[in-house]
N, C-alpha and C positions, 0 to 999 in steps of 0.2 A: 638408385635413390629416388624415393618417392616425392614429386615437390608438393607444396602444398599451394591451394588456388584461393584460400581466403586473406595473405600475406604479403607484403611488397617483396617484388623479387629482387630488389636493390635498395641499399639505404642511401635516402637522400632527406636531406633533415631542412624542414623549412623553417631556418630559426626565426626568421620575422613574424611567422604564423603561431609559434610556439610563446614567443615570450609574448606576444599581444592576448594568447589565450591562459598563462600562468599569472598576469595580471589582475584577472577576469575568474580565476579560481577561489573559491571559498577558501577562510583559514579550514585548517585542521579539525579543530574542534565543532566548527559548522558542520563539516564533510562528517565528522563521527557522530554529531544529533542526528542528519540526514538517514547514514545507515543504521542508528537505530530505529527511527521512524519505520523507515521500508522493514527491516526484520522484526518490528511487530505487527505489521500487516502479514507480514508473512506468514504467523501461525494462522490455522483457519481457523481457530476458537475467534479471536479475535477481530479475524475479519467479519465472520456473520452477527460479531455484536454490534460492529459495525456499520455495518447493512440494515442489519436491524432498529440502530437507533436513525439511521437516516430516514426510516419510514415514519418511524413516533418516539417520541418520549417515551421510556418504560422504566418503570421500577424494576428492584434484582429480582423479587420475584418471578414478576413476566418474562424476565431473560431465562431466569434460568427453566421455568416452564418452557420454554420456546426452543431453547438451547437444546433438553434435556439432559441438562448438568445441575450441580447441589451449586446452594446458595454461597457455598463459600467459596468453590472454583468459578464462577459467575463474578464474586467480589474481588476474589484476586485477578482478572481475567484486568478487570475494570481500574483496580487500582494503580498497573502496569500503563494503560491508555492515560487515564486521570495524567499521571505522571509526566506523559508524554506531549500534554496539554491536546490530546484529542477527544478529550469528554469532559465533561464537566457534569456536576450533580448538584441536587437541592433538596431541601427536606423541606417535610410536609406532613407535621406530628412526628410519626413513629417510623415513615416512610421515606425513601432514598428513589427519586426520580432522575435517571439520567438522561443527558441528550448530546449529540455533538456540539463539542465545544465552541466553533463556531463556521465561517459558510469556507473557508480551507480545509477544513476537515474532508464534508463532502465531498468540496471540490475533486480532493485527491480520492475520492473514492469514488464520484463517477465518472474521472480521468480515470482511472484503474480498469472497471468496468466499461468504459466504452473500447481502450484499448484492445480488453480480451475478445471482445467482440467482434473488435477489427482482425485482430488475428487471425481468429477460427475461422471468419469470412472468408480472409487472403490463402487462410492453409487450404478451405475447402474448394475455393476457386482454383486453385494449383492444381490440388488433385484431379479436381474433375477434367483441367487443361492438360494434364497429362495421360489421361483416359482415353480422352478423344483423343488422341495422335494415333 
């Protein structure tokens, strides 16, 4: 039998640590806006409109030139985030400028992007650490 080494090989349940952190847990309904947020970061359309609006203000147009997607998969793209309260828009005549909604928005997106940073740093540090052996 194969054991596994990412697992406790005994259970031992620290209930004073347990209820002091179910305390401390989000309702429900928190926890379910949360993983909506993360799963629409998660499509990449959405993330580079993202990114994108964190460098400038852009109309759909500019996105979806930028995108290279139609103005209406750019709109629905937007609609989805709008909803999510991580953009927000303003018109200007005939025109729809958007921007992130406000400075949590970014926040989570250059918390996102420094993370992966970190990562690929730590995976390529590994590798190379285990080259040289």
């Amino acid at each position: 039998m194969r054991r596994l080494k990412d697992v406790c090989e005994v259970q031992s349940i620290n209930e004073v640590l347990v209820r002091r952190v179910q305390k401390q847990m989000p309702d429900p309904a928190t926890i379910h806006q949360v993983a909506d947020l993360f799963a629409a970061l998660g499509d990449p359309t959405r993330a580079k409109i993202m990114v994108a609006l964190s460098k400038a203000e852009l109309c759909v147009c500019d996105l979806a030139v930028l995108l290279g997607m139609t103005l209406s998969a750019v709109s629905h793209q937007l609609r989805h985030l709008r909803y999510l309260g991580l953009v927000k828009y303003r018109k200007t005549g005939r025109m729809a400028y958007y921007s992130l909604d406000d400075e949590h928005a970014g926040e989570l997106l250059t918390q996102a992007l420094q993370h992966i940073g970190h990562t690929a740093f730590v995976r390529i540090s590994a590798k190379k650490s285990s080259l040289a052996r």
